[in-house]
C-alpha positions as CSV (number, residue, x, y, z in Angstrom):
1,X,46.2,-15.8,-43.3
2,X,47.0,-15.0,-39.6
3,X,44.3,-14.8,-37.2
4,X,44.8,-11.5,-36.6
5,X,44.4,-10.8,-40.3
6,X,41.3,-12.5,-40.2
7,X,39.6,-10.3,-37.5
8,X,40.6,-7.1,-39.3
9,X,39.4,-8.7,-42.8
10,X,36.3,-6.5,-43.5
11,X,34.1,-9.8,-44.7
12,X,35.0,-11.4,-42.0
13,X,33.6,-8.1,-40.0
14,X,30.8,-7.9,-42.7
15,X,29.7,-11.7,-41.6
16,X,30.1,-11.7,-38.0
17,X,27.7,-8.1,-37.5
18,X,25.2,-9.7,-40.2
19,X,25.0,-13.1,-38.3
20,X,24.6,-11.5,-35.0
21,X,21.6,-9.0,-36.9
22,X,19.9,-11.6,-38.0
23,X,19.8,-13.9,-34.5
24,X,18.6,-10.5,-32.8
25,X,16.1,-9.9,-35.2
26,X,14.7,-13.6,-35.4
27,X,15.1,-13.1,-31.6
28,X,12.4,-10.4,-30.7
29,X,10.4,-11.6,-34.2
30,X,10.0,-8.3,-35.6
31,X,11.2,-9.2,-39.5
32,X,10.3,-5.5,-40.3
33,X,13.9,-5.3,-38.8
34,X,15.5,-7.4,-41.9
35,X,14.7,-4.1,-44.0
36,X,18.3,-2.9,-42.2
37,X,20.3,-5.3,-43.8
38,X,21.2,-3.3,-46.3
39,X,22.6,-0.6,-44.2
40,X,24.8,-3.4,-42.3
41,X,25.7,-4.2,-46.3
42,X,26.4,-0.5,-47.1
43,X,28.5,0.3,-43.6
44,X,30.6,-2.7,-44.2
45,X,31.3,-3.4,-47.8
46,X,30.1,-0.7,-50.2
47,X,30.0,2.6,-48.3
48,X,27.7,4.3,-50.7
49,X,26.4,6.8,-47.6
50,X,28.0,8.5,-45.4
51,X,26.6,6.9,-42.0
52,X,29.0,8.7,-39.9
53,X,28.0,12.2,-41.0
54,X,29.2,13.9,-38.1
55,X,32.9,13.0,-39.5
56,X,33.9,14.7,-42.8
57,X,35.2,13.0,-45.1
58,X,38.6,14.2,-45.3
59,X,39.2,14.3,-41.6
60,X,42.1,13.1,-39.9
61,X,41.4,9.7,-37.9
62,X,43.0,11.2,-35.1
63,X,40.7,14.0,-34.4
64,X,40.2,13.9,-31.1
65,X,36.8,15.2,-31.1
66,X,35.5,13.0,-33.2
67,X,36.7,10.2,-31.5
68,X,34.5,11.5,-28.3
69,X,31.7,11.7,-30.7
70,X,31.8,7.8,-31.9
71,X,32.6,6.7,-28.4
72,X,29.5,8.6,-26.8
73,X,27.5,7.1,-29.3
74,X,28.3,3.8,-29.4
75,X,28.4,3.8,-25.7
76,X,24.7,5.1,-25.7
77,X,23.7,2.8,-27.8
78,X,25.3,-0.5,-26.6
79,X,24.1,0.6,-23.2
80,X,20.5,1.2,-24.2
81,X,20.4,-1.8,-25.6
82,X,22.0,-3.8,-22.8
83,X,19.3,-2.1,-20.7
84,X,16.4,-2.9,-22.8
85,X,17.4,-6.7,-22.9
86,X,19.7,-7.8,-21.4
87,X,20.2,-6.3,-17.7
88,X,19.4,-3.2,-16.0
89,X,20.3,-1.2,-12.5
90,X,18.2,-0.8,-9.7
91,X,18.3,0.8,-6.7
92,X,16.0,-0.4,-4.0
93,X,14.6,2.9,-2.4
94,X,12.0,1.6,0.8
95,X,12.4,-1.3,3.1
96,X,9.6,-3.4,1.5
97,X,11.7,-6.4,1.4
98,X,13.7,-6.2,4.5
99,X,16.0,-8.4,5.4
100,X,16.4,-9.8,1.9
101,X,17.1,-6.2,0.5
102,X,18.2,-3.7,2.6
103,X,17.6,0.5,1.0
104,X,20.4,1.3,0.0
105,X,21.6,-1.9,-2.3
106,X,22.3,-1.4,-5.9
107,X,21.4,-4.7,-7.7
108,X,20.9,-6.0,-11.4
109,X,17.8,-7.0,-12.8
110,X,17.6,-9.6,-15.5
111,X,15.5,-9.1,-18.3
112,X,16.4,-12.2,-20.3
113,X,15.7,-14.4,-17.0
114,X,11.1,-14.0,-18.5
115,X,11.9,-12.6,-21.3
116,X,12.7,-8.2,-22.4
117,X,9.1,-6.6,-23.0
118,X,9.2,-4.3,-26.1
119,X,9.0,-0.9,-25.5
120,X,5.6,0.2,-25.7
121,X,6.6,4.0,-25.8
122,X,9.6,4.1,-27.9
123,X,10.5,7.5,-28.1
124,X,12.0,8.3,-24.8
125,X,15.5,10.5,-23.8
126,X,18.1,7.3,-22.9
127,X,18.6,6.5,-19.7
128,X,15.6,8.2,-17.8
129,X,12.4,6.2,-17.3
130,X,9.3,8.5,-17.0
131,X,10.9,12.1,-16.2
132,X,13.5,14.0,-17.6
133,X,16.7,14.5,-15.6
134,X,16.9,17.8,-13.5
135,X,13.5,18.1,-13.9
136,X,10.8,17.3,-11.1
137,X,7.5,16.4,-13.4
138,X,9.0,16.9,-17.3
139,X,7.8,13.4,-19.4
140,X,10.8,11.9,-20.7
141,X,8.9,10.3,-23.3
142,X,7.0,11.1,-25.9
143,X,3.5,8.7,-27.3
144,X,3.5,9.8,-30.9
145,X,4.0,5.9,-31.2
146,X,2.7,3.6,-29.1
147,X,3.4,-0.2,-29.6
148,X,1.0,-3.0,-27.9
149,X,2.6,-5.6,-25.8
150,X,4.9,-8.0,-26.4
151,X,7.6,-10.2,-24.8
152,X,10.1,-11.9,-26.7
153,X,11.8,-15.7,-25.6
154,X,13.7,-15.6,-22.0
155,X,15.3,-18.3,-20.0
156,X,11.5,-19.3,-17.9
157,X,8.7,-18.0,-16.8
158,X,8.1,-16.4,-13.0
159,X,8.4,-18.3,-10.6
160,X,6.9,-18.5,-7.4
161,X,9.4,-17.2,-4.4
162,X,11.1,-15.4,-7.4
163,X,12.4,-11.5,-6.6
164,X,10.9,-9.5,-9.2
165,X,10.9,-6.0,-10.2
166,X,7.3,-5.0,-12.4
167,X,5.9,-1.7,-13.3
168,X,3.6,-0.6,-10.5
169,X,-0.2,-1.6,-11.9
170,X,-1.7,1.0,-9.6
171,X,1.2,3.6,-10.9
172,X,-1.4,4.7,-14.3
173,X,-2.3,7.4,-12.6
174,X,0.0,10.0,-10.5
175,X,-0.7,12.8,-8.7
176,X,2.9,14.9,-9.0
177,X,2.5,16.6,-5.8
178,X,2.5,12.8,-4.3
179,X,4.6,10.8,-6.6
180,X,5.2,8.2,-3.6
181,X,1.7,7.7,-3.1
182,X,-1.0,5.5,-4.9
183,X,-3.4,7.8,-6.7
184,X,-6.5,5.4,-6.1
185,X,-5.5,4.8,-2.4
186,X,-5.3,9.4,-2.4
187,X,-8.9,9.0,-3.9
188,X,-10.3,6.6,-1.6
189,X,-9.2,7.9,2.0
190,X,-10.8,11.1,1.1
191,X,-14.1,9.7,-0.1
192,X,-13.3,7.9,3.1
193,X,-13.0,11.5,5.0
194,X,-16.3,13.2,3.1
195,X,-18.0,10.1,4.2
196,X,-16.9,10.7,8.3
197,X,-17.8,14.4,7.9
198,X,-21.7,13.7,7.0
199,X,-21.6,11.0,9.9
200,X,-20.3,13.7,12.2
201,X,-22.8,16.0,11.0
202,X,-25.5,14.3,10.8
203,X,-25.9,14.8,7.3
204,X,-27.6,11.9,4.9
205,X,-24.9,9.0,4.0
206,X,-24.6,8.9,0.4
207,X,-22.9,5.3,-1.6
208,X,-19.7,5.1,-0.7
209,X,-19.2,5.1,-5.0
210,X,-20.9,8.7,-5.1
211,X,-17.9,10.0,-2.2
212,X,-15.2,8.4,-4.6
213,X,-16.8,10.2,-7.7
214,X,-16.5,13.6,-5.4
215,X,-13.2,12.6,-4.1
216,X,-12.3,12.4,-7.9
217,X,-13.2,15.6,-9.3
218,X,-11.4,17.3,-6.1
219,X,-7.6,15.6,-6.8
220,X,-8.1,16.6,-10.5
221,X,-8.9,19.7,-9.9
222,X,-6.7,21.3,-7.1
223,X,-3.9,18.4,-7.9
224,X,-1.6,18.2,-11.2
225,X,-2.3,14.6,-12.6
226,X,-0.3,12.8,-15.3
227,X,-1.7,9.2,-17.0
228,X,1.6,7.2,-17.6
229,X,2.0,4.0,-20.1
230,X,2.8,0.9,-18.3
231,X,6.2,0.6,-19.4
232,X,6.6,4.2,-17.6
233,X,5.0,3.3,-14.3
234,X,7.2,3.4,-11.3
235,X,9.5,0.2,-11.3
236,X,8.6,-2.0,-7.2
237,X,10.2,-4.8,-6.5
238,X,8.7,-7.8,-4.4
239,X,8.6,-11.3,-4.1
240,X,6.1,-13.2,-6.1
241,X,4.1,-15.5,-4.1
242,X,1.7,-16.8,-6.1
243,X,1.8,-17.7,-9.9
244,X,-1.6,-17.9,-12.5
245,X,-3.8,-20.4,-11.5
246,X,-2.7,-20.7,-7.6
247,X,-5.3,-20.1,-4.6
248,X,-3.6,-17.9,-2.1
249,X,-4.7,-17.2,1.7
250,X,-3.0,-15.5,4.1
251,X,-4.2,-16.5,8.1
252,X,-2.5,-14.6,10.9
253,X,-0.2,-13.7,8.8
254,X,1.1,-16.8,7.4
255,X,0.7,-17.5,3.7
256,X,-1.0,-20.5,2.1
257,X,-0.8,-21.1,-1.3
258,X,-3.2,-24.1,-2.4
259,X,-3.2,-24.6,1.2
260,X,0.1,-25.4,1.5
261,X,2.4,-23.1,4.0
262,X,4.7,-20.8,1.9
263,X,8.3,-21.7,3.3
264,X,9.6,-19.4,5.8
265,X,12.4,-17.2,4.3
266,X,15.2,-16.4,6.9
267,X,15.1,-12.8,6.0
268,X,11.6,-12.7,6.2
269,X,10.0,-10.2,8.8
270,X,7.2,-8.8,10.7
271,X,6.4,-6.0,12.8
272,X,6.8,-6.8,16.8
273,X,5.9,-5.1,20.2
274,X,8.7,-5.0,22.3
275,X,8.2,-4.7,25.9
276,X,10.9,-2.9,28.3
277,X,11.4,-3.0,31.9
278,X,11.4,1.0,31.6
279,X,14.5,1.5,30.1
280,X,15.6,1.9,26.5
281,X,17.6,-0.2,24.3
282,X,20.9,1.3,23.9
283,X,21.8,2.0,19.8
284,X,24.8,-0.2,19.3
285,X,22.4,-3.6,20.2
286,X,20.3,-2.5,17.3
287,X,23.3,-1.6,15.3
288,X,24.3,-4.9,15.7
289,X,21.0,-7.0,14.9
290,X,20.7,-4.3,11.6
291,X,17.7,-2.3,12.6
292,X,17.9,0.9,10.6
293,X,17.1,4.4,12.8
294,X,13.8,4.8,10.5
295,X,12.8,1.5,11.8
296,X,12.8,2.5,15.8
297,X,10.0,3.3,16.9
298,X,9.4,3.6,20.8
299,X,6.8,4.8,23.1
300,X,8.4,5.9,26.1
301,X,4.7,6.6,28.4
302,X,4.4,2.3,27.5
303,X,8.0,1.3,27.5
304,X,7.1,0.0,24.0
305,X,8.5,-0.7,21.1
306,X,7.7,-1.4,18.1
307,X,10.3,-3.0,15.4
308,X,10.5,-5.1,12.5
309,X,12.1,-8.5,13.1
310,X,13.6,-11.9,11.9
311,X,13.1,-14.6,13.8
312,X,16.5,-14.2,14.8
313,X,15.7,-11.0,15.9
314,X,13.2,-11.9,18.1
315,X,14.7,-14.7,20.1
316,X,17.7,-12.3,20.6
317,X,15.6,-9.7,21.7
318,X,13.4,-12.5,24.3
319,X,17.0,-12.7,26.1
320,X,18.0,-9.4,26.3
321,X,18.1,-8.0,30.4
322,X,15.6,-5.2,29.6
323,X,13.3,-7.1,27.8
324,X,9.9,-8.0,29.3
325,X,8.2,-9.7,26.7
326,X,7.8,-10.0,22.7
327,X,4.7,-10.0,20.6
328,X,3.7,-10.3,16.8
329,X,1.5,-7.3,15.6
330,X,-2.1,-8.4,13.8
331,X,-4.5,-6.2,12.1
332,X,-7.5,-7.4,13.2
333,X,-9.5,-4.4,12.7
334,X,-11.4,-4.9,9.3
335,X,-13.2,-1.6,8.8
336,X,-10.4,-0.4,7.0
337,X,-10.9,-3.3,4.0
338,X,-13.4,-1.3,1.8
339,X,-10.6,1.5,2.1
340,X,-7.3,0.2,2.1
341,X,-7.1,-3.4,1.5
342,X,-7.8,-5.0,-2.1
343,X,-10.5,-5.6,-3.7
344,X,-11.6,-2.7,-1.6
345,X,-15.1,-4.1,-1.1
346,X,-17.2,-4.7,2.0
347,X,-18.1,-8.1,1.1
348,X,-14.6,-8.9,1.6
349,X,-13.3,-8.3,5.2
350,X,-10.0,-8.7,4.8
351,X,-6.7,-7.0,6.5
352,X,-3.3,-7.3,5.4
353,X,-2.8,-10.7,8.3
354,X,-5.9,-12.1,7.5
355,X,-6.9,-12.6,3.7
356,X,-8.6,-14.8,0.6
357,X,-9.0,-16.9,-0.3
358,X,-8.1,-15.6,-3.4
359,X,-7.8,-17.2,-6.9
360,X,-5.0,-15.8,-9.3
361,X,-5.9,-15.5,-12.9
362,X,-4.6,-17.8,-15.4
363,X,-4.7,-17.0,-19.3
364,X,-8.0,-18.6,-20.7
365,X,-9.5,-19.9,-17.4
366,X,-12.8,-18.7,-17.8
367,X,-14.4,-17.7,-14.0
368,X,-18.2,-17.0,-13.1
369,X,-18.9,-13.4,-13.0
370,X,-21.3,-11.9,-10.5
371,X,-21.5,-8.7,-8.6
372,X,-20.4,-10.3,-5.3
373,X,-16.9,-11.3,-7.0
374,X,-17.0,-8.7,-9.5
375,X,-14.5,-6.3,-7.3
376,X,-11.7,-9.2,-7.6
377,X,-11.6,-9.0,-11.5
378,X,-13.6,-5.7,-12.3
379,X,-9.9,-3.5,-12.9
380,X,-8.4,-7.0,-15.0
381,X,-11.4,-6.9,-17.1
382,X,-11.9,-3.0,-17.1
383,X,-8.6,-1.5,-16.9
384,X,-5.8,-4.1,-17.9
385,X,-7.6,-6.3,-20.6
386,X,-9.3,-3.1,-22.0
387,X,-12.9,-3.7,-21.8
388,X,-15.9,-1.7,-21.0
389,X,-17.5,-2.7,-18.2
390,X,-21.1,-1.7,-16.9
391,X,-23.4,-2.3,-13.8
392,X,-26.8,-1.9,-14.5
393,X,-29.1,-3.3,-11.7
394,X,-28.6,-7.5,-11.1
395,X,-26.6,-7.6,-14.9
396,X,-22.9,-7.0,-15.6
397,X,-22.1,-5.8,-19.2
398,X,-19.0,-6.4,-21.1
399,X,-18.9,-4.0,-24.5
400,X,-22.2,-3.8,-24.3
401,X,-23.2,-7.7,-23.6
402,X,-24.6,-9.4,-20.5
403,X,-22.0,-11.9,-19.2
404,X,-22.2,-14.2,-16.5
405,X,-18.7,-15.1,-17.3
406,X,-15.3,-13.9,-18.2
407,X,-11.6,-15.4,-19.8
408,X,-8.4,-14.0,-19.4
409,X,-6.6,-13.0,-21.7
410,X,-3.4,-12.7,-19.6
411,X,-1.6,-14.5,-16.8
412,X,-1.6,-12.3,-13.4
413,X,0.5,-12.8,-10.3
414,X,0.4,-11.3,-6.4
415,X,3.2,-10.1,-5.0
416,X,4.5,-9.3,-1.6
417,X,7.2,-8.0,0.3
418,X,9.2,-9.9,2.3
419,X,8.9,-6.6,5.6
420,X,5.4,-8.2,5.6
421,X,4.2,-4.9,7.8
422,X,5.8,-2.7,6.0
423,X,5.1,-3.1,2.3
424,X,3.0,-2.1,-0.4
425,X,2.1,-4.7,-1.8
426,X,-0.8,-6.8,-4.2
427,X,-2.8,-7.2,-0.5
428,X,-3.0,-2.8,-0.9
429,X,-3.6,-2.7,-4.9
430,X,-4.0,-6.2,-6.5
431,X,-2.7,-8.2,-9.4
432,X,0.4,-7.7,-11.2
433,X,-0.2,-8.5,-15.0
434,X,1.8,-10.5,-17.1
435,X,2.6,-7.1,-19.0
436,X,3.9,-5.2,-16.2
437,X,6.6,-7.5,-15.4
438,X,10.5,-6.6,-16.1
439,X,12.9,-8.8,-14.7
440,X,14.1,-10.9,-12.2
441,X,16.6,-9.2,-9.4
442,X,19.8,-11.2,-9.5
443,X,23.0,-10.0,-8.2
444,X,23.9,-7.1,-5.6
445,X,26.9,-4.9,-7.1
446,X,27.4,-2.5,-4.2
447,X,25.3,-2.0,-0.8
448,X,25.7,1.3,0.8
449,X,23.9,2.3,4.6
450,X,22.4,5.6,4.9
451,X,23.1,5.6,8.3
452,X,26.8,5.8,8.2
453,X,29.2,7.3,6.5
454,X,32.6,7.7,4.7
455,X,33.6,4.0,4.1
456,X,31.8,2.8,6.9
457,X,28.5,3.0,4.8
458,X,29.3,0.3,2.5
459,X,27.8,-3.3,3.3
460,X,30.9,-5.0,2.4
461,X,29.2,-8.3,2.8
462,X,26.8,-7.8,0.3
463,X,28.7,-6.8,-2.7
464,X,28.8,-8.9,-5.8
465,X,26.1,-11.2,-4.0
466,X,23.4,-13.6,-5.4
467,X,20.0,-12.8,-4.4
468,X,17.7,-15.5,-3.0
């Protein structure tokens, strides 16, 4: 027998789809899954049903519409499948991670590099993630069956310096009129803005917790909100800087992790003020060190501007005629911690240059709990690990029982972009659990500039590139 004649045998076929079954389901250690042998059985050797029961069984081989119909189905489903564990497309939207990503590059992200996650919501139309195509707000899932956690074997775990692409933890909630914003950050500057109003007005300042509560039952009420499962939450993407278990401070602007400098990535930048002699930098010159339109920003009464740079950047920028000087932005001004920097707390004075230290839960470390630290760990213990938390005076109450200490159940990791001024990142919202991660980014397929166009908007540089 021929080799040929051995591909086409149907035991041959028969053995080769059952062997491969068998690895996937030992793979993702769901042997509910074995109960489809038979079918595999039935489709290969005895045929007792009709699986194909769009075809009739008398119809020509050669009908051309059912050949479409088998093609689109099997292309679905191989593709879904690729996508839920193997590799799936991403976009990235924002310039978070400028100069490593640029918006507008179109990348892979590996879900075998930690391991695919399980769908949690199963039901869902293929293809879309949380809404329906052609539609603005329409779910395109459905939680008749939900399914809890769970990660089957990958290649490693995260890494720290690792690109990574997670479900946003903030993203439960959504207000739909404000998709691109964080529902708890909405929340907070307006308890923020009740709070300026009685100080303007003399009235008497309430707890900054009874604003929130007010601030609350406004969005729900004149907003459309939606409560999405974690698998649905809006996909980011950022570097991971610290891994379980690591002590992370960041001092004008510079990370430390276990007090040890993070390395300097090439890419890497931060928001300057760039000093001109009067005049204006001409286009092209910021064409040509890749500074996107969106990123100019000049104030012609100072001569100023103001620009996210590389280090490159800047020195090129330090000799250029019309330059006067260079300078690294730094928040300093920590009023704005109890409202936009995490854990949101005025016992922690922290601003997006200056902040920590900060431990990063490990599974089964078990921490002290008190109401001074409580605000690191209250949404881990409250929101992500599923326990009901209470204050009542001096005492914290877990389900219903005084502790003075808590264990993780899960490992957690913080995240940050690598345009340090200009991302949203775990210093604005927190922790990123083990349970929101996806996959690693890996490779950049195609690279396309907004700001140009015909051919001239493709990066031709960066296609069918490694990322770093």
């Amino acid at each position: 027998m021929t080799l040929k004649e051995i591909i086409k045998n149907k035991y041959f076929k028969f053995g080769l789809a059952l062997t491969i079954y068998i690895l996937w389901v030992v793979w993702i250690k769901n042997f509910w899954f074995f109960l489809g042998i038979p079918i595999i059985i039935d489709l290969h050797l005895t045929k007792f049903v009709n699986w194909t029961f769009w075809k009739k069984p008398d119809e020509p081989k050669k009908n051309a519409i059912v050949e479409w119909v088998d093609a689109l189905i099997f292309a679905v489903i191989a593709a879904t499948l690729i996508r839920m564990f193997l590799i799936e497309a991403y976009t990235i939207p924002t310039s978070s991670m400028e100069k490593t990503l640029l918006v507008g590059d179109y990348l892979f992200v590996s879900k075998v590099s930690y391991g695919p996650k399980l769908p949690n919501t199963p039901i869902s139309f293929p293809f879309a993630h949380h809404t329906l195509p052609l539609t603005k707000n329409k779910k395109s899932y459905v939680e008749w069956i939900k399914r809890p956690y769970k990660r089957i074997a990958g290649f490693g775990e995260v890494k720290r310096n690792d690109i990574v692409v997670f479900n946003f933890p903030a993203g439960d909630t959504v207000v739909l009129e404000m998709q691109e914003q964080d529902y708890y950050a909405i929340m907070r500057n307006y308890a923020d803005e009740l709070k300026r109003r009685d100080i303007q007005y003399g009235n008497p300042i309430k707890s900054f917790e009874v604003y929130e509560a007010t601030a609350r039952d406004y969005i729900w009420d004149q907003f459309n909100i939606t409560v999405r499962p974690f698998d649905k939450r809006e996909n980011y993407i950022k570097r991971c800087v610290a891994v379980p278990g690591d002590s992370l401070r960041i001092i004008h602007g510079q990370v430390y992790i276990n007090g040890d400098e993070q390395p300097h990535f090439e890419e890497m930048q931060y928001d300057y003020y760039v000093k001109t002699n009067g005049k204006q930098i001409n286009s092209k010159y910021f064409e040509r060190l890749d500074i996107a339109v969106d990123d100019r920003r000049f104030i012609a009464s100072s001569s100023l501007y103001e620009l996210p740079l590389t280090s490159e950047n800047v020195d090129n920028l330090k000799n250029f005629p019309a330059v006067s000087s260079v300078s690294k932005y730094e928040n300093t001004n920590i009023n704005i911690a109890n409202i936009s920097i995490f854990p949101f707390s005025s016992d922690y004075p922290w601003t997006e240059d200056n902040f920590g230290p900060l431990y990063v839960p490990q599974k089964g470390v078990t921490v002290d709990l008190n109401k001074v630290n409580l605000p690191l760990y209250k949404r881990i213990i409250e929101t992500y690990e599923g326990n009901k938390l209470e204050v009542k005076g001096a005492d914290i109450y877990i389900n219903g029982e005084i502790s003075t200490s808590y264990t993780f159940k899960m490992d957690y990791y913080f995240m940050m972009g690598d345009n340090r001024h200009n991302s949203a990142d775990s210093r604005y919202w927190g922790f990123v659990p083990e349970d929101h991660v996806v996959g690693k980014a890996v490779f950049i397929w195609l690279s396309l500039d907004k700001d140009k166009s015909f051919l001239s908007k493709i990066r031709w540089n960066r296609m069918f590139s490694l990322i770093h």
